[in-house]
FILUM-235778 format. One record per residue (C-alpha): residue number from 0; x, z, y. Coordinates in steps of 0.5 Angstrom, whole numbers, plus 500, padded with zeros to 3 digits. Each point is the difference from the previous one (the first is absolute). Example, Ala and Ser with C-alpha at 12.3 -4.5 7.8 and 13.67 -1.06 7.14 Angstrom:
BEGIN
0,525,516,491
1,502,498,507
***
This chain:
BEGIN
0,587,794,286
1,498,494,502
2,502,497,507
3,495,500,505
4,498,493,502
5,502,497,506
6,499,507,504
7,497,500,506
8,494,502,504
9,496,504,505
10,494,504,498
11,493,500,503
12,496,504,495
13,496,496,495
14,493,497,502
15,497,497,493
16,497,505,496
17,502,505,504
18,496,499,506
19,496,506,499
20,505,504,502
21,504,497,505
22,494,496,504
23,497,507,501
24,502,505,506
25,500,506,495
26,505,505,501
27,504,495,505
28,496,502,507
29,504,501,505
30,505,498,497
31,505,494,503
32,499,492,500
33,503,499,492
34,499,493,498
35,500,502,493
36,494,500,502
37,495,495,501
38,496,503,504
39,502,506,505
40,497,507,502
41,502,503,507
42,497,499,507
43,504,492,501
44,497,497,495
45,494,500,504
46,503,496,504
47,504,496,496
48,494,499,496
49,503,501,493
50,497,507,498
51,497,502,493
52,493,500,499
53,500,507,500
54,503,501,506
55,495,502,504
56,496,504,494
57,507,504,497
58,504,500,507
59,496,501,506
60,497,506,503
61,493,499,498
62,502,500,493
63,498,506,497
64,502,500,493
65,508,502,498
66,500,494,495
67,507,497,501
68,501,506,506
69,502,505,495
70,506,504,504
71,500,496,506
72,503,502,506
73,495,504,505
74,496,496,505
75,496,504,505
76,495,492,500
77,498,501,493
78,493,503,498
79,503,504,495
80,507,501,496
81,503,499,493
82,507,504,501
83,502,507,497
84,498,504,507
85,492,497,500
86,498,506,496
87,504,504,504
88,496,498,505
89,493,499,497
90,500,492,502
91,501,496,494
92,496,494,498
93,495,501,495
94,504,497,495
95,506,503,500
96,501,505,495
97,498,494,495
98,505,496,503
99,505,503,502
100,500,507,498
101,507,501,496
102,498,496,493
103,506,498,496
104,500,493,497
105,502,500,493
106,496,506,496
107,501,508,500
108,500,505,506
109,499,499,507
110,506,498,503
111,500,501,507
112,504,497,507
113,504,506,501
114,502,500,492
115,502,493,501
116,505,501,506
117,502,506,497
118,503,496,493
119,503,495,505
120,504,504,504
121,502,503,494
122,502,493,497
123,503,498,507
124,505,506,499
125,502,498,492
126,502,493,502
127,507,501,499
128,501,492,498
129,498,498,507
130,505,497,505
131,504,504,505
132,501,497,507
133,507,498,498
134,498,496,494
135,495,497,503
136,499,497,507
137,496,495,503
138,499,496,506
139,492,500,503
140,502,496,506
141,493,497,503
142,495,505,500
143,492,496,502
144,492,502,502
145,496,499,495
146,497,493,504
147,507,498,499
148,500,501,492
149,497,492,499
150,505,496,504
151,505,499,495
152,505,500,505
153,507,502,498
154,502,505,504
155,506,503,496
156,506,497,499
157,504,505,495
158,497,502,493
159,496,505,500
160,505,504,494
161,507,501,504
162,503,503,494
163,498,503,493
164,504,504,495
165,499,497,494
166,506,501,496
167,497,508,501
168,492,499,500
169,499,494,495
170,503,503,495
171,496,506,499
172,495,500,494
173,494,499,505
174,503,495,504
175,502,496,494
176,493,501,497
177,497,497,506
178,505,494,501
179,498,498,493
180,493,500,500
181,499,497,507
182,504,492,498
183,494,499,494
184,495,498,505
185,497,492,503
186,499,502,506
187,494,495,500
188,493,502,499
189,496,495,494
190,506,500,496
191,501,504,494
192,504,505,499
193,503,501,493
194,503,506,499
195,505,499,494
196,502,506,495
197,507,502,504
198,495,500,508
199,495,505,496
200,506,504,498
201,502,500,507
202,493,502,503
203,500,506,495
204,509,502,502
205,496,500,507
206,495,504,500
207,504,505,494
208,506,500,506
209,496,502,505
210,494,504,498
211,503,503,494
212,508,501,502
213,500,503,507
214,497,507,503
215,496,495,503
216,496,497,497
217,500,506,494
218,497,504,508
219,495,495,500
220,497,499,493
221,500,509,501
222,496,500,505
223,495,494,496
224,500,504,494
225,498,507,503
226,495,497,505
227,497,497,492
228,500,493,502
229,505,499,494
230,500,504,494
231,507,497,498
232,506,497,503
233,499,495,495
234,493,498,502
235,503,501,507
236,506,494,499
237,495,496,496
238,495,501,505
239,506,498,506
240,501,493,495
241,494,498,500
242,497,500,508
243,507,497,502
244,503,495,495
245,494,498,496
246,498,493,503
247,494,497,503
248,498,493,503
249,501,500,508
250,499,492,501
251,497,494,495
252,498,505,494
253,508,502,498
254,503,506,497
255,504,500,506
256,501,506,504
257,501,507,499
258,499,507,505
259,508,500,500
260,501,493,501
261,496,500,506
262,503,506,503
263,507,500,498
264,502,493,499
265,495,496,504
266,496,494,499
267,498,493,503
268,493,498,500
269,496,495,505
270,507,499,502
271,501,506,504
272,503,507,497
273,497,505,496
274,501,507,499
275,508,501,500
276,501,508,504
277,507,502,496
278,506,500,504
279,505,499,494
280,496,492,499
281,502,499,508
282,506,503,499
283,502,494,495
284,496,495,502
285,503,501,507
286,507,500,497
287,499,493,496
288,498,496,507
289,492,500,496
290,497,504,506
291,501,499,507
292,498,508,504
293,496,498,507
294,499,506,503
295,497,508,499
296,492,502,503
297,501,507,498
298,505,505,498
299,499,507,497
300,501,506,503
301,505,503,495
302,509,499,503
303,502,501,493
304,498,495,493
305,495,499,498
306,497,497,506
307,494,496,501
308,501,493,502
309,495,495,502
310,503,492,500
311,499,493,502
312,504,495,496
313,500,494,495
314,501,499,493
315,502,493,499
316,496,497,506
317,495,505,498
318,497,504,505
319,499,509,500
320,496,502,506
321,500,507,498
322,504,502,494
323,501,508,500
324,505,504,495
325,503,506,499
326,508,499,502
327,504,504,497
328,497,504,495
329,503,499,492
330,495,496,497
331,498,506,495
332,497,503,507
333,497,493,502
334,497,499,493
335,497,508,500
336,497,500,507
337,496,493,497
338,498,503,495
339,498,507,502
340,496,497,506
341,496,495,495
342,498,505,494
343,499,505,506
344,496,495,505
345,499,494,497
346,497,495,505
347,501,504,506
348,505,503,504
349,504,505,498
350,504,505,504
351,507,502,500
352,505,505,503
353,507,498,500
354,504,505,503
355,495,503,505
356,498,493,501
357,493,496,498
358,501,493,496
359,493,497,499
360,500,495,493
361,494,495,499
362,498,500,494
363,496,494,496
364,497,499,494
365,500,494,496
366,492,499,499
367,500,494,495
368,503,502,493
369,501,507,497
370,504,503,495
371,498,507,496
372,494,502,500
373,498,496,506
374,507,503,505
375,501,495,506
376,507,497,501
377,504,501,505
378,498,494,506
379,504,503,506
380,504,505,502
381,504,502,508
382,502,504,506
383,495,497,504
384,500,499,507
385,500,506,505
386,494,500,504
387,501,498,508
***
């Protein structure tokens, strides 16, 4: 395994060859300040002046299409509506059944909204490998509003992880898979990332642990394979190996980053943080002295794990404005919910139940390169904000 070099960061989310996501107000109005964004899609921008370009187009009332608005909230301003009720009500834009009317992202049958919370309330209930509350314990300490995420301002002065049972959960088989693969990793985009023979054998223990090995995983390549996006388990693995672990360039034209580099290891780019939504990363680099926990601007709903945190902290003096995570689950959770939102909704939001609960996970596609017949990488996936 090869030793990450000098760990460290805080993520912002990519801006070159990436910025036709993340300059973009689609599938964030309303959503809060992020400034892993370039540019913002709620009603402050207006007055700090750093909306997107197709604010006024995707987000304010007069908009009159569901590009970007499939699923949002209802908002009595809005000319017209693009959630599931609008049909309901006959007041959906002309373009939602094109839309936003329930398509699935990766081939064979309709896989609709209520089908994808359902399977995740399924997975929630067979994540036997998650953290009990006497195995994990953390100390949120400073909770702050959405203006206050940019001040880089130390507000907490203990660790985030007060304790973790290692010696039990580190030594299950997913949780050793996912420590194995996430050391392989320069952090720093426009740096080559040379896999060697053992580091690909660890991607495929990986996937093979988590997928393959536990009801989990096996619960969500059922669901996949009746609904025919895959007409087998080893089209589905193959497929899993290829959106997350094949490489692409980020920065200076260099095989330089992956889906599961992104968002489970982070990266560094522009000197600012990339990606970076696992807790487990968090959890060791916070242990090392390599990250230093700032604060909280929203926490989850749920009193058991997993929960959802959204941080502020830096990593070897690199700032993370907003780095959201799951906390808690095992990681073969953490990587089936990605998965399933990606394939499902790739490039949209994705939502969830989790015990009676919503969770909203953005996804992004990589739109530069491809593998397959054409298939798109993973660009991003996390929990996003909570609207205000």
């Amino acid at each position: 395994m090869k030793v990450v070099a000098f760990l460290a960061l805080l993520v912002t989310l990519f801006h070159q060859g990436y910025s036709n996501s993340l300059d973009s107000c689609e599938g964030r109005c309303g959503y809060g300040t992020d400034n892993n964004f370039s540019c913002q899609c709620n009603p402050s921008c207006e007055r700090f002046r750093d909306c997107c370009s197709d604010y006024t187009e995707l987000c304010k009332a007069e908009a009159t299409s569901c590009k970007g608005r499939c699923d949002e909230k209802y908002d009595h301003d809005n000319k017209c509506h693009c959630n599931s009720k609008c049909t309901q009500y006959n007041n959906c834009c002309s373009d939602y059944k094109d839309l936003c009317d329930s398509d699935g992202g990766g081939g064979g049958g309709v896989i609709t909204d209520a089908e994808i919370k359902s399977l995740s309330e399924t997975l929630y209930a067979l994540d036997s490998n998650k953290a009990s509350a006497s195995q994990l314990i953390i100390d949120p300490q400073a909770l702050v509003h959405d203006s206050q995420t940019g001040s880089q301002s130390d507000l907490s002065s203990r660790l985030l992880f007060k304790y973790l049972d290692e010696q039990t959960l580190f030594s299950r088989p997913t949780y050793a898979a996912l420590l194995a693969v996430l050391d392989n990793y320069n952090r720093m985009t426009g740096q080559t990332e040379d896999m060697s023979s053992q580091q690909l054998a660890e991607q495929d223990t990986f996937v093979k642990e988590t997928m393959s090995n536990t009801e989990l995983g096996r619960e969500l390549f059922a669901f996949l394979y009746t609904k025919g996006v895959y007409a087998s388990e080893e089209d589905f693995i193959h497929d899993l190996k290829m959106m997350w672990f094949g490489l692409y360039s980020r920065n200076n034209n260099k095989m330089d980053s992956s889906g599961f580099e992104h968002i489970f290891a982070g990266e560094v780019k522009g000197g600012k943080v990339s990606g970076f939504h696992n807790w487990i990363q968090f959890y060791l680099l916070e242990k090392r002295g390599k990250l230093n926990y700032y604060s909280h601007s929203f926490n989850g709903p749920w009193t058991t794990y997993p929960d959802v945190l959204g941080m502020q902290f830096k990593w070897d003096g690199y700032y993370k404005q907003v780095g959201s995570a799951v906390i808690g689950c095992s990681p073969e959770f953490d990587f089936a919910l990605y998965s399933l939102c990606y394939i499902t909704r790739p490039g949209k939001q994705c939502r969830l139940s989790l015990g009676g609960k919503e969770l909203m996970i953005q996804t992004y596609t990589w739109d530069n390169s491809s593998y397959g017949d054409g298939k798109k990488f993973i660009g991003s996936a996390f929990p996003a904000t909570p609207r205000n």
